[in-house]
N, C-alpha and C positions, 0 to 999 in steps of 0.2 A: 703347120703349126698345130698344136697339141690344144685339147680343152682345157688342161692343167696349166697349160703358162697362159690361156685368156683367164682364168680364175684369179691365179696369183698376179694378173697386173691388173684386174679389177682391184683385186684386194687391197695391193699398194696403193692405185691410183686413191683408192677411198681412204687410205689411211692416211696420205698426203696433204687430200681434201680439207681433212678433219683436225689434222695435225700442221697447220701452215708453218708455224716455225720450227716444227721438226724439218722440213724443207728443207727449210732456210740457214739452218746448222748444217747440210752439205753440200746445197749448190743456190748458185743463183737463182734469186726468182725468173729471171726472163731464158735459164737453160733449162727450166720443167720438162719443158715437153721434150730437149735433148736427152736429159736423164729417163724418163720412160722409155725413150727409144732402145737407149744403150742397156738399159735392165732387160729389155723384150729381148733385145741381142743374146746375151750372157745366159736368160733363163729357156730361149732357143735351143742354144749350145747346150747346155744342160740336159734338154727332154733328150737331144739326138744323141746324148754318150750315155742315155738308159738311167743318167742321174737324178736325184729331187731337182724341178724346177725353180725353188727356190734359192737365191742366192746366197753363200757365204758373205763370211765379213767379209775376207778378203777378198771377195769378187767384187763386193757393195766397196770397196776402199777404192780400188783400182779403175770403179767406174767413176767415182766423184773427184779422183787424183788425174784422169783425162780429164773432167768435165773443165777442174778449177785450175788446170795445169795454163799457164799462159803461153799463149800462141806462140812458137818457137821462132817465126817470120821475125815475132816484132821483138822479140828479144835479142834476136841474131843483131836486129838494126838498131839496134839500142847499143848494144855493144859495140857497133862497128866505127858507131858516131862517137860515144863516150869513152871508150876502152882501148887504150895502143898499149899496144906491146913493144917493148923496148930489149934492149937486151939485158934489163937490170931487170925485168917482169913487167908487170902490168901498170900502166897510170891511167887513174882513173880523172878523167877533164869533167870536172864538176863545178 
């Protein structure tokens, strides 16, 4: 790990600090510290392909769109329980 990506997720980390409901406009409060993980990730990848540490939007969009994406388990069983498929499509039992 690079001194460049411990800077830029101090810098974040501070700016989160300072900024709580900027936060809070991308992820949950109780996946913070998921979100710093997945940034250290991405800005990782970044030092290793010789690129700015710092992440793009669309890197920052893609890490808040896992963070807020709903758990695929529970939605598969969500559907399995409320959703038949029939041969005319779908009914939903509501």
């Amino acid at each position: 790990m690079s001194v460049d990506v411990e800077i830029y997720m101090n810098n974040i980390i501070k700016f989160f600090r300072e900024n709580p409901t900027d936060l809070l406009n991308l992820v949950p409060k109780d996946q913070e510290e998921f979100f710093y993980i997945k940034i250290k990730e991405v800005a990782n990848k970044n030092y290793e392909k010789g690129e700015d540490v710092s992440l793009t939007q669309s890197q920052l969009i893609d890490v808040c769109s896992e963070i807020n994406q709903p758990d695929k388990q529970v939605v598969e069983e969500i559907s399995k329980n409320f959703i038949q498929k029939t041969k005319f499509g779908y009914l939903f039992l509501n």
